[in-house]
Biopython code that builds the backbone (N, CA, C, O; Angstrom):
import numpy as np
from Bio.PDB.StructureBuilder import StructureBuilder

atoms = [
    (1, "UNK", "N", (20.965, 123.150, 48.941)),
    (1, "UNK", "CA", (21.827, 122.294, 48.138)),
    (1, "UNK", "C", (21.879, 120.924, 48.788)),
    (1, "UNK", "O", (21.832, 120.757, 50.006)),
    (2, "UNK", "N", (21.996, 119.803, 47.745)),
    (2, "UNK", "CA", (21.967, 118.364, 48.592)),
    (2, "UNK", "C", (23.251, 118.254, 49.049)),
    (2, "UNK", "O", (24.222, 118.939, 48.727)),
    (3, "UNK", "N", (23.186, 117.304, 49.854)),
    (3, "UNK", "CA", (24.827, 117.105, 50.455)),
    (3, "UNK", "C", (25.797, 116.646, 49.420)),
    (3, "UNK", "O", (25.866, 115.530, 48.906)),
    (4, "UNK", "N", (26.298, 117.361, 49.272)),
    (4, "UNK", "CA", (28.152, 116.401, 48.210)),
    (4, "UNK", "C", (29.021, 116.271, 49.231)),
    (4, "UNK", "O", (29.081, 116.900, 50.288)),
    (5, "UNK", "N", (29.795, 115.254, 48.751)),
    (5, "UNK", "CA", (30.934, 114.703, 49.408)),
    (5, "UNK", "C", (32.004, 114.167, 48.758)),
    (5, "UNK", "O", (31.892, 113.054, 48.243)),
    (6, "UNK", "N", (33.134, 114.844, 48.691)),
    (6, "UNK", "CA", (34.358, 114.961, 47.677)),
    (6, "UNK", "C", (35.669, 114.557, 48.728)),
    (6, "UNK", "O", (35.807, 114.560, 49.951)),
    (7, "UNK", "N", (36.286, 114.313, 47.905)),
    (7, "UNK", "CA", (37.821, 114.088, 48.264)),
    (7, "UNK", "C", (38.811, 114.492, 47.536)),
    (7, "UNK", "O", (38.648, 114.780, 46.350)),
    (8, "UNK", "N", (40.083, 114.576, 48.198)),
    (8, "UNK", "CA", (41.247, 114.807, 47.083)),
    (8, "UNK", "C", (42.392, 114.102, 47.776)),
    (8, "UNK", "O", (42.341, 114.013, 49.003)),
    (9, "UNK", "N", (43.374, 113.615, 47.148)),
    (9, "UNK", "CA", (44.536, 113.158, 48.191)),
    (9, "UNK", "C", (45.906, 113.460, 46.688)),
    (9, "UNK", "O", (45.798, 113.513, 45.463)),
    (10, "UNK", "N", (47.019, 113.583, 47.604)),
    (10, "UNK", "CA", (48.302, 113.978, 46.721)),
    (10, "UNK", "C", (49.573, 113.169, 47.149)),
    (10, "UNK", "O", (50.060, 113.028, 48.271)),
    (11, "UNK", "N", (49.988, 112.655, 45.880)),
    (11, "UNK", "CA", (51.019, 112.256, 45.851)),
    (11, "UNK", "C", (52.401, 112.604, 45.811)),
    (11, "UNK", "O", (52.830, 112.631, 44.657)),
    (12, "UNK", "N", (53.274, 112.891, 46.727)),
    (12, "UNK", "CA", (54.726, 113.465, 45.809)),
    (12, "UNK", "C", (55.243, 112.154, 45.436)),
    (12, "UNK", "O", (55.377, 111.370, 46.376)),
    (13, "UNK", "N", (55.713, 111.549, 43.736)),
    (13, "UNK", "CA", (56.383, 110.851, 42.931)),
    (13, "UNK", "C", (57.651, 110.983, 42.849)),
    (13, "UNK", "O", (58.085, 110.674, 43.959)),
    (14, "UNK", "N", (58.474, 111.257, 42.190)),
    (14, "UNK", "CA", (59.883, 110.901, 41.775)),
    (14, "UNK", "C", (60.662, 112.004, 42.457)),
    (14, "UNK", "O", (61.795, 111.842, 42.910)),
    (15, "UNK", "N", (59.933, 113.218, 42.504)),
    (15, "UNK", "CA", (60.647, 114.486, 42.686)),
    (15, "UNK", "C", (60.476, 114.765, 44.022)),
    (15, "UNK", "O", (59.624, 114.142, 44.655)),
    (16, "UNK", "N", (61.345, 115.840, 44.693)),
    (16, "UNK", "CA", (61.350, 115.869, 45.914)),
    (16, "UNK", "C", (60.704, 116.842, 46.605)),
    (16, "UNK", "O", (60.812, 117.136, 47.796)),
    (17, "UNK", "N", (59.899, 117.403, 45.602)),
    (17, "UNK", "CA", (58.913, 118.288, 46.219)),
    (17, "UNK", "C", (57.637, 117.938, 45.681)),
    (17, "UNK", "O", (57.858, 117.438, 44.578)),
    (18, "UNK", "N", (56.225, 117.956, 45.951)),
    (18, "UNK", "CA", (54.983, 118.213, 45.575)),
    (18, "UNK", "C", (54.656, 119.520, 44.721)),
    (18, "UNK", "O", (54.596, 120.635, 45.237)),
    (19, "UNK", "N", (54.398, 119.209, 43.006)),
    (19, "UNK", "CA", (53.811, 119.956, 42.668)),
    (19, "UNK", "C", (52.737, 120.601, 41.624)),
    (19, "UNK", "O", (52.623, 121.481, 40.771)),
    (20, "UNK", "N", (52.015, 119.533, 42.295)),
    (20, "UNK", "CA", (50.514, 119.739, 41.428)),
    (20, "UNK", "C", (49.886, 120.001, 42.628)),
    (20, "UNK", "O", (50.197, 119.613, 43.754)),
    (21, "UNK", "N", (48.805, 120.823, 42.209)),
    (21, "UNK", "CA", (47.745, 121.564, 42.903)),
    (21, "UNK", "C", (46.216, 120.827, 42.733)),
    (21, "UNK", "O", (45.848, 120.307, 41.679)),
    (22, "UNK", "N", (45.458, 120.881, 43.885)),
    (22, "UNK", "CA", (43.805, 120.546, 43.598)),
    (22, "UNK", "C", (43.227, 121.384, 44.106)),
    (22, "UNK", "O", (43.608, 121.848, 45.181)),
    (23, "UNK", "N", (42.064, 121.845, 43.429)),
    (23, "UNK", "CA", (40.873, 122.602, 44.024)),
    (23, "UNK", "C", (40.029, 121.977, 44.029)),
    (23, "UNK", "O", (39.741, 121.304, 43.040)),
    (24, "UNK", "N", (39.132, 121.960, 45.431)),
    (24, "UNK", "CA", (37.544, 121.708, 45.406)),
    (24, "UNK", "C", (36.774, 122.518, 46.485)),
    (24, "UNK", "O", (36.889, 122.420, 47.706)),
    (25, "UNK", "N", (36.029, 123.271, 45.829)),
    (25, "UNK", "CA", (35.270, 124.397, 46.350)),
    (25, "UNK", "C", (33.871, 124.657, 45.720)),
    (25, "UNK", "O", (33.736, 124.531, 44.503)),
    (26, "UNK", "N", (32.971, 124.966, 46.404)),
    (26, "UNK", "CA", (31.662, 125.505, 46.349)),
    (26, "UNK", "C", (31.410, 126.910, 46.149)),
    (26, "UNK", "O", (31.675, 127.745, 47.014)),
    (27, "UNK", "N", (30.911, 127.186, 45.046)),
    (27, "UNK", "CA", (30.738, 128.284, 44.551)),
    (27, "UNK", "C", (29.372, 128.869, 44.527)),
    (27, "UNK", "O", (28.418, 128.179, 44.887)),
    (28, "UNK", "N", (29.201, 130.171, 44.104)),
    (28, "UNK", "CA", (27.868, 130.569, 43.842)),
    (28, "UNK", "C", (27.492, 131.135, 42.434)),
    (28, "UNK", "O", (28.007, 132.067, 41.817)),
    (29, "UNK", "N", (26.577, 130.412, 42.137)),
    (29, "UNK", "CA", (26.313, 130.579, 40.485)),
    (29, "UNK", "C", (25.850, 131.501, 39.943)),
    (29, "UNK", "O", (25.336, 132.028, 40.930)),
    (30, "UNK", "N", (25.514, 132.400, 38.812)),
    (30, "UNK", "CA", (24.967, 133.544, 38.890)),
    (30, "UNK", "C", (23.475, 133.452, 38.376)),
    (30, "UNK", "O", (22.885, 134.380, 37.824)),
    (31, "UNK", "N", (22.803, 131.854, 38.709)),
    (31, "UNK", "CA", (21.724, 131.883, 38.382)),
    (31, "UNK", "C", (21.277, 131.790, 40.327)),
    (31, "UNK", "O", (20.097, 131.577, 40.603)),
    (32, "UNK", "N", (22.059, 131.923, 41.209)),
    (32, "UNK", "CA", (21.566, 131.833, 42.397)),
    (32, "UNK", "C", (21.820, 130.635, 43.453)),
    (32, "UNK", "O", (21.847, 130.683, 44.683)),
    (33, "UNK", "N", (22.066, 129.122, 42.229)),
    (33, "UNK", "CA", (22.071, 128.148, 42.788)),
    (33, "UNK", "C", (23.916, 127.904, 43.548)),
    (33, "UNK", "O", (24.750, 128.808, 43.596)),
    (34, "UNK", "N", (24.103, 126.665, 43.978)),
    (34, "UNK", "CA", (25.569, 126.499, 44.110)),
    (34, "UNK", "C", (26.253, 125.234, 42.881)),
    (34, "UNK", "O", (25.765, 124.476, 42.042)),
    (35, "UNK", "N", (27.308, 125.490, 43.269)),
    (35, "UNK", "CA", (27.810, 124.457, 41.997)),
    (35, "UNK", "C", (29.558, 124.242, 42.885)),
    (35, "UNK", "O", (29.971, 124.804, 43.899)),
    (36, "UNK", "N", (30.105, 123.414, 42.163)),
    (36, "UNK", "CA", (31.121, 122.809, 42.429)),
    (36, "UNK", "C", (32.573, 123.541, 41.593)),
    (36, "UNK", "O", (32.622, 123.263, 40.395)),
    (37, "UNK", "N", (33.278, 124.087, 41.922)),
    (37, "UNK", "CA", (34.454, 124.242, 41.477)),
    (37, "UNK", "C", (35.703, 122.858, 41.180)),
    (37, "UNK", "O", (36.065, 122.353, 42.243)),
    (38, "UNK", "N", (36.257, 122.328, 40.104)),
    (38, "UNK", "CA", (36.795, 121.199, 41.040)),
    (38, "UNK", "C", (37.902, 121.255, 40.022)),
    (38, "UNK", "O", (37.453, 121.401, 38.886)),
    (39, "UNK", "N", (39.413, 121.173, 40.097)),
    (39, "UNK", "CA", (40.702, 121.354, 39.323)),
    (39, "UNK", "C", (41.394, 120.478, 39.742)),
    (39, "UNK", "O", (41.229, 119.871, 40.800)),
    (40, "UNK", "N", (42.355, 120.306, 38.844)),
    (40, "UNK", "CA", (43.224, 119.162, 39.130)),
    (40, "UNK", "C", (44.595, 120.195, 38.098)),
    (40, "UNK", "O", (44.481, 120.683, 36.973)),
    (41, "UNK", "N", (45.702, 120.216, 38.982)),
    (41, "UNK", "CA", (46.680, 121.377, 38.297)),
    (41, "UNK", "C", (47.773, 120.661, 38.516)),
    (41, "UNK", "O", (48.245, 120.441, 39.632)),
    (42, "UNK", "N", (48.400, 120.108, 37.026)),
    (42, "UNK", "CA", (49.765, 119.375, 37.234)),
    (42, "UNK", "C", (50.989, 120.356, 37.079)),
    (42, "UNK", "O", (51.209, 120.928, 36.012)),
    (43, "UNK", "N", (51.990, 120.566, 38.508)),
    (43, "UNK", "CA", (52.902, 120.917, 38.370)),
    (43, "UNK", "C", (54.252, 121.093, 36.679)),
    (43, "UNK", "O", (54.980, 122.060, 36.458)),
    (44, "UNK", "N", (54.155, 120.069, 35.997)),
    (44, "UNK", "CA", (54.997, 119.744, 35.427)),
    (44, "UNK", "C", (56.393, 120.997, 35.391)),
    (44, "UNK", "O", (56.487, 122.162, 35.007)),
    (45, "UNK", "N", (57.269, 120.056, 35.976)),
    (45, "UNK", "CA", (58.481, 120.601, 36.914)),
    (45, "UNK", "C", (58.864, 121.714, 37.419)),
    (45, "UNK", "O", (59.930, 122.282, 37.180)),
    (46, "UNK", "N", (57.178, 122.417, 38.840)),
    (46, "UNK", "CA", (57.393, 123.419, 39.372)),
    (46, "UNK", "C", (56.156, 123.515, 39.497)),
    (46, "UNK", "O", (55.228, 123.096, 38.806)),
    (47, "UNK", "N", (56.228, 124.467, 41.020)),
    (47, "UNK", "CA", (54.803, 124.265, 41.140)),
    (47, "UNK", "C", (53.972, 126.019, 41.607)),
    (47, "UNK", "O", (53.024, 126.316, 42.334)),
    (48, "UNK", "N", (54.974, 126.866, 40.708)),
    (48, "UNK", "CA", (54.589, 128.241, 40.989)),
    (48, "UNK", "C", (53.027, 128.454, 40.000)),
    (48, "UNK", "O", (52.081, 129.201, 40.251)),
    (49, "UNK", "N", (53.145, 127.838, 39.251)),
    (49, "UNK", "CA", (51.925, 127.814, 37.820)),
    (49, "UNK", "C", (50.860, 127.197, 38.498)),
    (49, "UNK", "O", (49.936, 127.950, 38.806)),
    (50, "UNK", "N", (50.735, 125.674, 38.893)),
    (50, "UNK", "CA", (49.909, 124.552, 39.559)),
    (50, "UNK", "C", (49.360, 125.794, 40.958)),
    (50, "UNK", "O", (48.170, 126.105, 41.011)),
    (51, "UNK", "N", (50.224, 126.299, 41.832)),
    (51, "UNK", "CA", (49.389, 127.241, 43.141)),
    (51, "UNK", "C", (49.296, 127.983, 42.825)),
    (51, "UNK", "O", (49.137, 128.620, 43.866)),
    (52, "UNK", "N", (49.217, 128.947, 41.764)),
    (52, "UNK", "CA", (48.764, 130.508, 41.127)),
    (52, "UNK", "C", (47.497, 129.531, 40.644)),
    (52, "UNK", "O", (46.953, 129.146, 41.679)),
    (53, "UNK", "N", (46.931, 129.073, 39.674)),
    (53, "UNK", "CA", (46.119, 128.834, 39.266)),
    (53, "UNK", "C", (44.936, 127.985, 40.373)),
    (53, "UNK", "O", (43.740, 127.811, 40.143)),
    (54, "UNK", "N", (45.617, 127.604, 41.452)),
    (54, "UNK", "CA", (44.588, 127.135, 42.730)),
    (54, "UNK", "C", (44.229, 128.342, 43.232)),
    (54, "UNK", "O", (43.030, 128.554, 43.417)),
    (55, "UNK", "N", (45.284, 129.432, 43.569)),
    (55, "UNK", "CA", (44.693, 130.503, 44.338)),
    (55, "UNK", "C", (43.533, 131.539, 43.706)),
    (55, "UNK", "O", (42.549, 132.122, 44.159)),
    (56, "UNK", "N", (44.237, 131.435, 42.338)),
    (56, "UNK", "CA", (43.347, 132.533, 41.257)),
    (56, "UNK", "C", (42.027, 132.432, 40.158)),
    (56, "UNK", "O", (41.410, 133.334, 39.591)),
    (57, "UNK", "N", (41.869, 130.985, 40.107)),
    (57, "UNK", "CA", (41.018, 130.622, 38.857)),
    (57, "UNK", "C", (39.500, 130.936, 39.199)),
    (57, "UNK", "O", (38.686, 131.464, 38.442)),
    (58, "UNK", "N", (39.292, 130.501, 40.491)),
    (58, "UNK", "CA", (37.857, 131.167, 40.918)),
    (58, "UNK", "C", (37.766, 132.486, 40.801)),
    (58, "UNK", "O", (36.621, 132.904, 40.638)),
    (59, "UNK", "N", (38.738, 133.376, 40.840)),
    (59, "UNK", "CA", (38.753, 134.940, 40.610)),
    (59, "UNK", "C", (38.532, 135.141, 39.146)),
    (59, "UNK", "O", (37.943, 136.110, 38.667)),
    (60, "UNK", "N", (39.021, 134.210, 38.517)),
    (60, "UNK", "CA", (39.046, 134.836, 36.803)),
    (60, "UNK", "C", (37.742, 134.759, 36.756)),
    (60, "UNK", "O", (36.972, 135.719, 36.726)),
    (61, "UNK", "N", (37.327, 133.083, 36.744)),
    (61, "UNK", "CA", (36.225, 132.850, 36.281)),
    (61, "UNK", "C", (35.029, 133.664, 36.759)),
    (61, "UNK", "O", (34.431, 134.095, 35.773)),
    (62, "UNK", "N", (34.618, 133.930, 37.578)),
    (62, "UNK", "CA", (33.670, 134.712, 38.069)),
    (62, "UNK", "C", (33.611, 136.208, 37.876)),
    (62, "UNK", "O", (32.629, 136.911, 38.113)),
    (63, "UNK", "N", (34.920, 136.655, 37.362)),
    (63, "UNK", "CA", (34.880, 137.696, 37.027)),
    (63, "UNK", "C", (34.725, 137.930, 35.303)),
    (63, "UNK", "O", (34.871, 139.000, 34.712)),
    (64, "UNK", "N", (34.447, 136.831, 34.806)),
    (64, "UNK", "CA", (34.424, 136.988, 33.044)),
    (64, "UNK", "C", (32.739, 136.837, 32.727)),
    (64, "UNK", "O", (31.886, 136.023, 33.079)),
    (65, "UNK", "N", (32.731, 138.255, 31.738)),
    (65, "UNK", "CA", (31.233, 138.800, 31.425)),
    (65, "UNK", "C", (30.608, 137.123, 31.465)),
    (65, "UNK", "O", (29.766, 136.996, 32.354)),
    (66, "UNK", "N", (30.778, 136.300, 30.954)),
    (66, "UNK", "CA", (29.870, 135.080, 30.506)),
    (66, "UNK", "C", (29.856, 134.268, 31.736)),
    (66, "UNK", "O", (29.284, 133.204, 31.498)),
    (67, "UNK", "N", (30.172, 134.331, 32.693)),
    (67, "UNK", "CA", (29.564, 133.746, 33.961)),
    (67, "UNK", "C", (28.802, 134.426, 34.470)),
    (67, "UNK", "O", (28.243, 134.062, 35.504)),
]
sb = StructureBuilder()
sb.init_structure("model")
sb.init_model(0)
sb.init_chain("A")
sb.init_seg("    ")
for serial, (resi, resn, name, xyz) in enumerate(atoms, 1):
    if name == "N":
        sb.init_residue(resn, " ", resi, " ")
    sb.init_atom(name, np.array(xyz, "f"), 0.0, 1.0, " ", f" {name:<3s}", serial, name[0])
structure = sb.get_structure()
C-alpha cells in the first residue's frame, strides 16, 4: 500500500463536554487490497451514539454479506 497520511483534530464548542466522534483506520478489503475507513460522528447533544458508532461500525460493515 502507498503511504497515506491523515489527520483528525476535535473541537469542544459551546458545550462542556466533547461529543462527536472520528474514525480513521485501515482496513482490509475483501478483494485483498487495503482501504481507508474514515467517519466523522456528530454528537448532537450526547455522545453515547457518536462512540458506539466509532467503536462498532467497522464490525457491522465487514460483517454485511455485500462487503
Amino acid at each position: 500500500m502507498a503511504d497515506v497520511w491523515w489527520g483528525s483534530a476535535a473541537m469542544c464548542g459551546w458545550r462542556a463536554d466533547q461529543e462527536d466522534a472520528h474514525l480513521n483506520e485501515i482496513i482490509d478489503l475483501p478483494s485483498g487490497n487495503k482501504g481507508m475507513l474514515v467517519g466523522v460522528f456528530d454528537g448532537h447533544g450526547g455522545s453515547k451514539v457518536s462512540n458506539y458508532a466509532k467503536a462498532h461500525l467497522k464490525e457491522h460493515l465487514t460483517n454485511c454479506d455485500e462487503f
